[in-house]
N, C-alpha and C positions, 0 to 999 in steps of 0.2 A: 431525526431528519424526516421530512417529509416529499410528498414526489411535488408539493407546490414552493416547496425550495428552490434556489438556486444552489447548482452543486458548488462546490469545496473544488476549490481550483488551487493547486499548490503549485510554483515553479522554483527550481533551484538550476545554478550553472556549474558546472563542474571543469575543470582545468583537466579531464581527462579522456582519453580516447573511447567511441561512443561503447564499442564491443564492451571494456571494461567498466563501465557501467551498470550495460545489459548482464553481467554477469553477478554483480551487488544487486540487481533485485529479482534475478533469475536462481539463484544456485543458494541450496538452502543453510549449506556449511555458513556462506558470508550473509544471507538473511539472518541467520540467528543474531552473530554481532551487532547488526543495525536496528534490527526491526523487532523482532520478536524469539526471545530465546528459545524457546516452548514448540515452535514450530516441527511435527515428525519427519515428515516430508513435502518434497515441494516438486514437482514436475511442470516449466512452460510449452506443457502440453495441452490444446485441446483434448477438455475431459477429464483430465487429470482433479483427483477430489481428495482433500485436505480435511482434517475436522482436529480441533485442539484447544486444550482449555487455558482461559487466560482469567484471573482473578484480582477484579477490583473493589476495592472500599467493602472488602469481606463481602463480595459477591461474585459467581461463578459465571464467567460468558464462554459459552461454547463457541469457537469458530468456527464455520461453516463455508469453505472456500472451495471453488470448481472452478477455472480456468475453461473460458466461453472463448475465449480469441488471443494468436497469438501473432505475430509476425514479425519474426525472429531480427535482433538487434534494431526493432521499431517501435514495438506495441503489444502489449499483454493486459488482458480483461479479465477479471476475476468476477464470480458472482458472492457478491458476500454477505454472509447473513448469521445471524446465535441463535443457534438451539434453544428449543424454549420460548422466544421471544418473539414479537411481532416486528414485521419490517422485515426488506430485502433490497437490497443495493449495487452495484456494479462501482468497481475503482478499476479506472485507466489506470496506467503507466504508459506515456509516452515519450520516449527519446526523438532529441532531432540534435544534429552532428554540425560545427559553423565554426570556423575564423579559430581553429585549435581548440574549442569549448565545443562539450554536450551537455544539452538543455534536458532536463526531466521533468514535464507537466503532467504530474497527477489530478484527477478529474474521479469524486466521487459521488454518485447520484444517487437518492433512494430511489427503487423499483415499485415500493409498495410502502406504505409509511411506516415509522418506527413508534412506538409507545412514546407519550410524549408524557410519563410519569416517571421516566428514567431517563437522570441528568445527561448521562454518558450517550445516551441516542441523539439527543440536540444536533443541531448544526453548529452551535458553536465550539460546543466539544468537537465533534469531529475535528471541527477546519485546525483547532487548538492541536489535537491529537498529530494531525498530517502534518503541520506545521515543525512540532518537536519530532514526530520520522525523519521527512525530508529534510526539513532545512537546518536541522541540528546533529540528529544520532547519524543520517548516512551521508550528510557532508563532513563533520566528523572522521568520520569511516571511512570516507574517501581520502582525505587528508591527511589518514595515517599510510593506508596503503597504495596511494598513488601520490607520494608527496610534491606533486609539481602542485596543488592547490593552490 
């Protein structure tokens, strides 16, 4: 990804009440299930800082996550970026609550560009990546444990 991208905009609708939501991508016990096994901990705290490795196509990516913004059962800002590597990013999460459905628009931007010799940095990977987050593993995830889906 590059900062003269357009970000990676993901929306998914959930049959579920907003709180419990915010809680599938706030609380790290049910982050593991959807998102990322590997994850130590997780606080939606401003400042709160995360680092954990994830390994693909026999390669090592350290993540690098700090939580820049939060407001609670609204909006959480991660600053995100791998060890090692060039590029730095910002991924929204935002919830909005309508008509018995919560809406979750993830929004992720480079800050600084990412190597563009590494397939997995692209923009299309990304938007592919968030794509299979949201709109598979934690709609999925919602569906088992909030079965009004």
């Amino acid at each position: 990804m590059n900062t003269t991208d357009d970000p990676v905009i993901i929306t998914q609708e959930f049959a579920a009440p907003l709180e419990t939501v915010w809680s599938a991508i706030t609380e790290v016990a049910q982050m593991r299930h959807w998102f990322l096994g590997s994850i130590p901990a997780f606080e939606p705290r401003v400042g709160f800082e995360t680092e954990f490795i994830v390994e693909v196509q026999d390669r090592i990516f350290p993540h690098l996550w700090k939580i820049i913004e939060v407001v609670p059962n609204s909006k959480i800002v991660y600053r995100w970026r791998y060890g090692g590597y060039e590029g730095d990013s910002n991924v929204i999460f935002e919830l909005h609550e309508g008509l018995g459905k919560t809406t979750l628009t993830l929004t992720h931007r480079a800050t600084a560009p990412f190597s563009t010799e590494i397939a997995l940095f692209t923009r299309e990977s990304a938007e592919n990546a968030w794509k299979y987050f949201i709109q598979k593993r934690l709609k999925a995830y919602m569906a088992k444990t909030y079965p009004k889906q």
